[in-house]
Every structure is written in structure tokens, then in C-alpha cells.
N, C-alpha and C positions, 0 to 999 in steps of 0.2 A: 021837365023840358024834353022836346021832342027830340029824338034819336038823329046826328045828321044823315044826310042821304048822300050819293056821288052825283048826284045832281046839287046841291048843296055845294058840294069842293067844286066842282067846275063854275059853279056862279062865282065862288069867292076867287077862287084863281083866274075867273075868265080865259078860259081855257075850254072843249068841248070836252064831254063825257068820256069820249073813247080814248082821250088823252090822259085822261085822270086814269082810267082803267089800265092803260099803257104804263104808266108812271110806277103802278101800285103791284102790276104782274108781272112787271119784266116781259112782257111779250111783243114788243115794238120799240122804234127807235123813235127815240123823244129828245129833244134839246137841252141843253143844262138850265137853259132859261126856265122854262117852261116845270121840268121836275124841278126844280127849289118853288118856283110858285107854287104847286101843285102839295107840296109838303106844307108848306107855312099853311096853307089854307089846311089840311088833314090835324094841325097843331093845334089850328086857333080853333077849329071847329068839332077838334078828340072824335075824330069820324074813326072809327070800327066797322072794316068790310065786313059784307055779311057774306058768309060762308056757304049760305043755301047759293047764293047768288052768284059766287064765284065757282062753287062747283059745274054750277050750268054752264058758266063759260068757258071753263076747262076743262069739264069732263073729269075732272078728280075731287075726291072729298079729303081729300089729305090725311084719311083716317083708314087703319088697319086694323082689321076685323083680328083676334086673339081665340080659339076656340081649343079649351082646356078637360080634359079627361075630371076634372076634379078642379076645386077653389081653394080647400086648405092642407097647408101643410107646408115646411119650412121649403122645397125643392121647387113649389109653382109660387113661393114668394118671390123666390130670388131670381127665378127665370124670367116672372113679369116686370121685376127689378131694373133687369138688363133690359130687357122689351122696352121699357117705358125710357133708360135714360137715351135708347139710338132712337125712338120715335122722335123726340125734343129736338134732339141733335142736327134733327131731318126737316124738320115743320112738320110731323104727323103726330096725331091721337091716336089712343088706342080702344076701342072698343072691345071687352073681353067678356064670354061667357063658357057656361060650362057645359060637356054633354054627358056628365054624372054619369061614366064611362056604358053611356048607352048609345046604339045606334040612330034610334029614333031621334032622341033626344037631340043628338050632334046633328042630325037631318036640318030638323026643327030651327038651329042656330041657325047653320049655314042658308037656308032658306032667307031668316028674320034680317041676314048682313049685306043678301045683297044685295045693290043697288046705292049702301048706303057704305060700302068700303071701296076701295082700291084694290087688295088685296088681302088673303087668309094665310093665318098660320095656324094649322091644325097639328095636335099633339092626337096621336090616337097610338095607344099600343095594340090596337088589334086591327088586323089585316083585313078584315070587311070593312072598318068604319073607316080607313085609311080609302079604301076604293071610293067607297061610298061617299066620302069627301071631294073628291077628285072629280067624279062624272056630275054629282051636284053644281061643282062650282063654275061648269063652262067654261065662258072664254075669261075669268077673272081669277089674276093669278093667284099658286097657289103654291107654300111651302109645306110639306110634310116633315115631323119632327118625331122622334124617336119611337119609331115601329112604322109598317107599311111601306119602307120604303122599295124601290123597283126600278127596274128601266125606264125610260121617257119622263119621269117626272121628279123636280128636285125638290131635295129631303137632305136631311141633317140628321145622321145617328150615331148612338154612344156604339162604342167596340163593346159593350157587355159582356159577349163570351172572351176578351180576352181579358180586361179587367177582372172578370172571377178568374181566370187562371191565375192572372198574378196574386192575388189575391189567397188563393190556395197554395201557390208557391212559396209565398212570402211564408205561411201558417208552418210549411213544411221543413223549412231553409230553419224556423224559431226549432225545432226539433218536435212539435205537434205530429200524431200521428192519428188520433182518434178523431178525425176532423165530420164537426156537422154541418151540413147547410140549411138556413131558415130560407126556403123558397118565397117567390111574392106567388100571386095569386096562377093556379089554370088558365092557360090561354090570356093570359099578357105576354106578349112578343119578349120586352122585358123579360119578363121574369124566365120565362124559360132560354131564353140564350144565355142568360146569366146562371141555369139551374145546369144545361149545356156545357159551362165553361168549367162548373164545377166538377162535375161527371168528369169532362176528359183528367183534369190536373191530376182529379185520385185514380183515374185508372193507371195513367201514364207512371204516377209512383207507385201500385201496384196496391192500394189502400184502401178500404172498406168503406162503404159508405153509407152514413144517414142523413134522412133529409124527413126536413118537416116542414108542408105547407103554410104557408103566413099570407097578407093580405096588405101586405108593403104598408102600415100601423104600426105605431107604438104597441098597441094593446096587442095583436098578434103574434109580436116579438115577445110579449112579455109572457105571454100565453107558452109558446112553443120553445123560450129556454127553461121556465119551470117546469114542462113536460120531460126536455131533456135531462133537467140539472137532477129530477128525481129517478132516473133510471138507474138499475144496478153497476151497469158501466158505461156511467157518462162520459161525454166524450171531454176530450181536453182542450177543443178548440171549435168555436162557430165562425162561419165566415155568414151575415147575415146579406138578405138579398136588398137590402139599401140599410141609411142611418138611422130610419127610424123603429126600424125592428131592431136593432143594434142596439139603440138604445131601452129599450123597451127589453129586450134581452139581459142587457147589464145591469137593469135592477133587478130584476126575477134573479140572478146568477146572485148578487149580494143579498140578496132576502134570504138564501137557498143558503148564507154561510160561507160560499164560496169567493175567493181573492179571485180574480181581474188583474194580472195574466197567471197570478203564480200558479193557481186550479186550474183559469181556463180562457183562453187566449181568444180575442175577436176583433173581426175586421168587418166593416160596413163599407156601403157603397153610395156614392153622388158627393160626399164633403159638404153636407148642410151645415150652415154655421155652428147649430148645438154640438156639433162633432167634436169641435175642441175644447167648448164648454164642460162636456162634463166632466166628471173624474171616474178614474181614470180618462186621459183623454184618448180619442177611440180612432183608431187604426183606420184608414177607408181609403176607398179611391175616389180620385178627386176630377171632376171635370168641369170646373170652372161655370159655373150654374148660370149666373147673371152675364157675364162674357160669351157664354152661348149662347141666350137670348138676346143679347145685344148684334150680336152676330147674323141671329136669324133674322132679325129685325131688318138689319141694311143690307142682306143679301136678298128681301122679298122686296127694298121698296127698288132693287136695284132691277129686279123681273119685271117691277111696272113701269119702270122707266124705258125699256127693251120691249115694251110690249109690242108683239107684230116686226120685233127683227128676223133677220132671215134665217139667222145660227141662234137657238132658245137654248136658254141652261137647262139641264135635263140632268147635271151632275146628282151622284151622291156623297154628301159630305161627310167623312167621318170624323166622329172626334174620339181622341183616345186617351182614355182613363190614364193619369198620374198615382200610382201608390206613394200616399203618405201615412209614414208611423207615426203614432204614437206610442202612448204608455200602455194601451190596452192588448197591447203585444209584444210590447219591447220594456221593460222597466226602464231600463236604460236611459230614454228617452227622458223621464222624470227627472233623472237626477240629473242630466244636462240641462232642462228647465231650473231648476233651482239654481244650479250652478250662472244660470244667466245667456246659455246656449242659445236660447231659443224664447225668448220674451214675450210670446203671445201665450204661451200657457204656462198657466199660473200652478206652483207645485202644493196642492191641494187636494187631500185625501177625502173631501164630501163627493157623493155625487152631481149635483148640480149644484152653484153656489148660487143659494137664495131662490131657486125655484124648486117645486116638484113636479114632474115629467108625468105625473100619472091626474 
């Protein structure tokens, strides 16, 4: 059967087109008579606007462009998580791709989006494809998200250097003094404010430092705490540069013989869900992953709404890291789980229950 048309509902409502159109956009004042016609006929006739068609009239596709450093991994799950439940919430789609943290490539996206979004939300941890985002996208607005960000253009970023302070502080406050850092990658913004936050906490306690480059992976992690865990004098404590080295650490460290805190104490960063999953469960900072893309989501579709106000947001928003313990620092913590303290983690000596992480 043929698809109906809005020519179609105004025949059946006998009503003109531009009233059907009225009725259906909220963009005109229409009688009550007139919209309940205007519906019974949309009912009898299961008429679905067509969206190419309503963007022309509106100027909007109700759809927001997503452009992501990366596609897997538990931190850009949960942030398109958030993305996706504020777009619903709004009447927007989300279009998402990746720039396989390359410049070109994020070019290449933002090019392919517009025309066909409202507005961008660009993750780039590095300070060229943060620009390069910005003078590509013209006059269609545009959030930056964690790195890049600057004056005149609004952005959303983690406190990273202060989060590894805490982070270090916490290690030190447990009685840790041998403390490591598993860095993320050279030249992610990330990674170095966070390799940043670490430097100061051990200088400030007047305490040695080792650091070993990682690549924000499981396998990286897993790579650089069995480098450490075979050294003559390992250290007695990693603060890893997110969860997923963290975790990718904490088996290297059990493979290696070594107990999880009693040898050697670790703290991870972002609170991806497997954080509490494993066993030990693992110490991190927490910044509310899916709540911050939910967040970013309605603060960009709030840009397109303002588009062409006289006062532009131009803020930068920060968000600041929650330290949460766990048992991978605290025992403690364990046995208040059992005891019934703390119910979402289960007091259980495997590493993962029922999966393996490698």
C-alpha cells in the first residue's frame, strides 16, 4: 500500500496543507477544531512525516553529528549511552563516527556531517584536531569534549591533573611510597595532564618516581605492570592512566604471584563499569561517564537552539573526578562488602566472574 502523503491528511480532514503542517510542527496557531481533525485523519491514515521534508521547512534535521577518537571500549560505550538517552529525551538522532584518533580522518567526518546535522560533538584529545574541528565546522554549532579546549568556544573537560592528584594522595594517605604511573599514550592531552597530576602529588611528598608509557588498553596495562611487577624493586603501588590499564595491570600483577593490595595497591581512572566487576574491585576516579554525555548532549542541542543569540556560550565546563575505593587499595572495603556495607560488590576472590579480560 502506498505510503500516505500530507496531501492525503488535509483531503481526509479537509483542511489546507499548511494547516496539517501547522498542526504537526507547532509552528502556527490552529483551532482545536481543526487539530483533532487534523489527528483522526494522521490515525486513520498511520501517516509518518517525512523528515527530509520537514527539515526543508525547518532548517533542522533533528539529528546530532557524534565524532569519536575511537568506537571500542567500555568509556565511549557509556558516554554514547548518555548521548543517545538526552537525544530521545529531545527528539534528536544521533549520528556517530570515528576519527581513529587521526586528523585527517576527523576532517573527513566533519566534512561527511554537514549539512546533514544540527550540531557536533567532537571528543579529540589532541589540540590540533580540537582546532581543526572548530574552523571546519563554520557557522554549525559545535561542543568540544575532553581536550582542546580554550577561550571563545564551548567544551566540557575532566579535571585529569587533579584527579591523579587525588589519586596519588589517596596511594600515599594507604602508606604507599613506591608509587608507579602507567601513562596513556605521548601527546593525548589526557594522558599528560593526568601523567602532570602525578609528577606534582610525588614531588609535593618529596617521592621518587616511575612511569611507564601505556596506550589507554587493556593489553598496555598488562604489558607495563609485568615490566614493573619483574623489576628488582617494584614498586608497591600503580596509579594506572584510566581502568582499562588498570585492569589489564591487575592480571599481569596476579600472574606475577603478587596479592592486590597486600604487594601492590592500584587506582584507575573514568569508573567504567568493569571497575567494580573485577576482583579485587579496583579503586578509580569516577566521573559519571553516561551523565556526561547525557549532559553534553543537551548543552549542544541548547547552542542550537541560541543559534545567532546576541550572548553565545563560550564557557568551559569542567567536570571533577569523585575518588572511589575500592578493595584494590583498601581491604577494608571487602570485608564491608560481605558484611552487607556496600551491596553492589560482591566479596569474591576471582578476577572477573565468568569472563576473561584478555
Amino acid at each position: 500500500m502506498k505510503a500516505a502523503t500530507i496531501r492525503d491528511v488535509a483531503e481526509r480532514a479537509d483542511v489546507s496543507v499548511a494547516s496539517v503542517s501547522r498542526v504537526l510542527t507547532g509552528a502556527g496557531p490552529v483551532t482545536e477544531t481543526t487539530r483533532k481533525k487534523v489527528m483522526e485523519a494522521v490515525e486513520a491514515l498511520q501517516y509518518v512525516p517525512h523528515s527530509g521534508a520537514r527539515s526543508l521547512s525547518t532548517s533542522k534535521t533533528q539529528t546530532i553529528g557524534v565524532i569519536l577518537p575511537d568506537l571500542y571500549g567500555e568509556f565511549f560505550s557509556e558516554l554514547i549511552r548518555g548521548m543517545d538517552v538526552g537525544a530521545r529525551g529531545l527528539g534528536y538522532h544521533l549520528i556517530v563516527s570515528s576519527s581513529h584518533d587521526d586528523a585527517e580522518e576527523a576532517s573527513a567526518a566533519i566534512r561527511s556531517m554537514r549539512g546533514r546535522v544540527d550540531g557536533l560533538i567532537v571528543l579529540s584529545p589532541h589540540l590540533d584536531a580540537a582546532n581543526l574541528a572548530t574552523s571546519l565546522a563554520g557557522r554549525l554549532p559545535i561542543l568540544l569534549m575532553n581536550g582542546g579546549a580554550g577561550a571563545d568556544r564551548p567544551s566540557i573537560v575532566v579535571d585529569n591533573h587533579g584527579g591523579a592528584v587525588q589519586a596519588v594522595e589517596h596511594l600515599i594517605a594507604t602508606g604507599r611510597r613506591r608509587i608507579a604511573h602507567i601513562s596513556g599514550p605521548t601527546g593525548n592531552l589526557e594522558a599528560e595532564s593526568r601523567l602532570a597530576g602525578y609528577l606534582e602529588a610525588m614531588a609535593r611528598a618529596n617521592l621518587p618516581t616511575t612511569v611507564v608509557e601505556g596506550a589507554f588498553t587493556q593489553a598496555s596495562g598488562h604489558q607495563a605492570a609485568a615490566d614493573l611487577a619483574a623489576r628488582p624493586r617494584r614498586p608497591d603501588a600503580i596509579f594506572a592512566g584510566n581502568d582499562m590499564m588498570a585492569v589489564g595491570a591487575m592480571l599481569a600483577l596476579q600472574e606475577a604471584g603478587l596479592a592486590v593490595p597486600e604487594d601492590v595497591a592500584l587506582v584507575g581512572f573514568d569508573d567504567v563499569p568493569i571497575a567494580e566487576l573485577v576482583r579485587p574491585g579496583l579503586t578509580t576516579l569516577r566521573i559519571r561517564i553516561a551523565e556526561t554525555g547525557r549532559s553534553a548532549l543537551e548543552r549542544l542541542v541548547r547552542l542550537i537552539d541560541a543559534a545567532g543569540a546576541a550572548v553565545a556560550d563560550t564557557a568551559c565546563e569542567v567536570v571533577r573526578p569523585e575518588l572511589v575505593v575500592r578493595p584494590s587499595t583498601d581491604p577494608a572495603t571487602q570485608a564491608r562488602t560481605a558484611s552487607g556495607d556496600r551491596p553492589r560488590e560482591a566479596a569474591d576472590s576471582s578476577f572477573l566472574k565468568g569472563e576473561n579480560p584478555q
